[in-house]
VOGU-3710 file (C-alpha; in Angstrom, 3 decimals, decimal comma):
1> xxxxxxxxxx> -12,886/-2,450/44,639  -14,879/-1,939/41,375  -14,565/-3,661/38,215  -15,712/-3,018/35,191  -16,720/-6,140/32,428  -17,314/-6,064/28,700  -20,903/-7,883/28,832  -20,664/-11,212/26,865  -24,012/-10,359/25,163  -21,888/-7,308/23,698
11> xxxxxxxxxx> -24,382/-4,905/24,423  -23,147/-3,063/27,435  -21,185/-3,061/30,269  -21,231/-4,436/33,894  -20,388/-2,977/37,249  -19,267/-4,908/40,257  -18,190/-3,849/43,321  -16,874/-6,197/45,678  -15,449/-4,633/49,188  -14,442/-6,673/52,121
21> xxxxxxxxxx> -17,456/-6,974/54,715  -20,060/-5,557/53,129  -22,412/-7,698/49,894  -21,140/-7,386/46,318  -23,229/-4,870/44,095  -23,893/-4,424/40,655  -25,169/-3,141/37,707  -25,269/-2,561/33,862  -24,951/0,300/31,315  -25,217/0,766/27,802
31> xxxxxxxxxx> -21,649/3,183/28,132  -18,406/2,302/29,995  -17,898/5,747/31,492  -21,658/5,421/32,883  -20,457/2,471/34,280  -16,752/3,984/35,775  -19,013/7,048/37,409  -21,269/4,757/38,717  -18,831/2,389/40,211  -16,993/5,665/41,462
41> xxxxxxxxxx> -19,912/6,763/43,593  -21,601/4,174/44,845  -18,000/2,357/46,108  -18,184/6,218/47,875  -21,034/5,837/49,485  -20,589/2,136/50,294  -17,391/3,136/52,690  -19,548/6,188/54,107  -22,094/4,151/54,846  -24,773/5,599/52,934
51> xxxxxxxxxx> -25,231/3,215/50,592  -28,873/1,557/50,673  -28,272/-2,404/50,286  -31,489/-4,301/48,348  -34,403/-3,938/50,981  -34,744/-7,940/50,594  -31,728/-8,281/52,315  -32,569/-5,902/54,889  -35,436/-7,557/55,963  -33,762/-10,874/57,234
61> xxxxxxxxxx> -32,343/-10,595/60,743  -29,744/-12,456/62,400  -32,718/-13,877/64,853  -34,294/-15,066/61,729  -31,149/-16,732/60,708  -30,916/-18,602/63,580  -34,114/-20,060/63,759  -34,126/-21,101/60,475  -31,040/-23,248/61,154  -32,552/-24,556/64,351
71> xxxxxxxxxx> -35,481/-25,521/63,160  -34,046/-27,369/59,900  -32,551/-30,055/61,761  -29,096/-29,586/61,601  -28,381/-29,807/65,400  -30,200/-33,717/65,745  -26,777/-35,193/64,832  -24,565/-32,884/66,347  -22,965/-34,532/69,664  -22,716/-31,238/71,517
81> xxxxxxxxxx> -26,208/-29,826/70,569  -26,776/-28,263/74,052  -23,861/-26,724/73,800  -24,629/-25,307/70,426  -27,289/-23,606/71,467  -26,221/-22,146/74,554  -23,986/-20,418/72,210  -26,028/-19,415/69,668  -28,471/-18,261/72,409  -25,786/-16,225/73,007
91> xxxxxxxxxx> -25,543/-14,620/69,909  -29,298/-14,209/69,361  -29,396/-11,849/72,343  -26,267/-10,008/71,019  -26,933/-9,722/67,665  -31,000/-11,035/66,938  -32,114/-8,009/66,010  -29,837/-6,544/63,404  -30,445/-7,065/59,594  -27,951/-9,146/58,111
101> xxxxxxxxxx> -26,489/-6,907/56,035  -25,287/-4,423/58,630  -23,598/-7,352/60,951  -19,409/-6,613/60,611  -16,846/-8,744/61,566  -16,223/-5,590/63,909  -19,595/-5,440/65,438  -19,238/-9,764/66,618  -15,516/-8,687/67,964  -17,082/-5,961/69,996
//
């Protein structure tokens, strides 16, 4: 769902679009019907799937994800360890390779 703000700064307005499963977007614009068309379109495209997400978020995988929190620590003081990483073992063979952006709550209950 979009929503459109008066920008505190008073010179513009803000876009946000916030839908269920998928990163919240924005972006600002001098006029509010720039910003209503915009918002419009893009929530359009977002639901098609067409919709390019910021390429730094496209570049992180889930793989990458996991490692990261492997690696920091975390799983020292965790009493079932092995177990946590059988499972996330698991998922890194499932899901490792897809960006983070394009992992749904679908695609894990598949």
């Amino acid at each position: 769902m979009a929503s459109i703000y008066k920008r505190k700064d008073g010179k513009g307005w803000r876009a946000v679009i916030r839908i269920k499963g998928y990163p919240t977007v924005c972006d600002h614009f001098d006029r509010k019907p720039e910003a209503e068309d915009w918002a419009r379109v893009t929530e359009h495209k977002i639901k098609l799937g067409q919709y390019k997400f910021d390429q730094h978020n496209q570049l992180h995988t889930f793989s990458e994800l996991l490692d990261q929190y492997i690696s920091n620590g975390s799983l020292e003081h965790h009493r079932s360890a092995r177990d946590t990483r059988r499972h996330l073992s698991y998922w890194q063979s499932r899901l490792g390779s897809y960006a983070l952006v394009h992992i749904t709550p679908e695609m894990v209950a598949k």
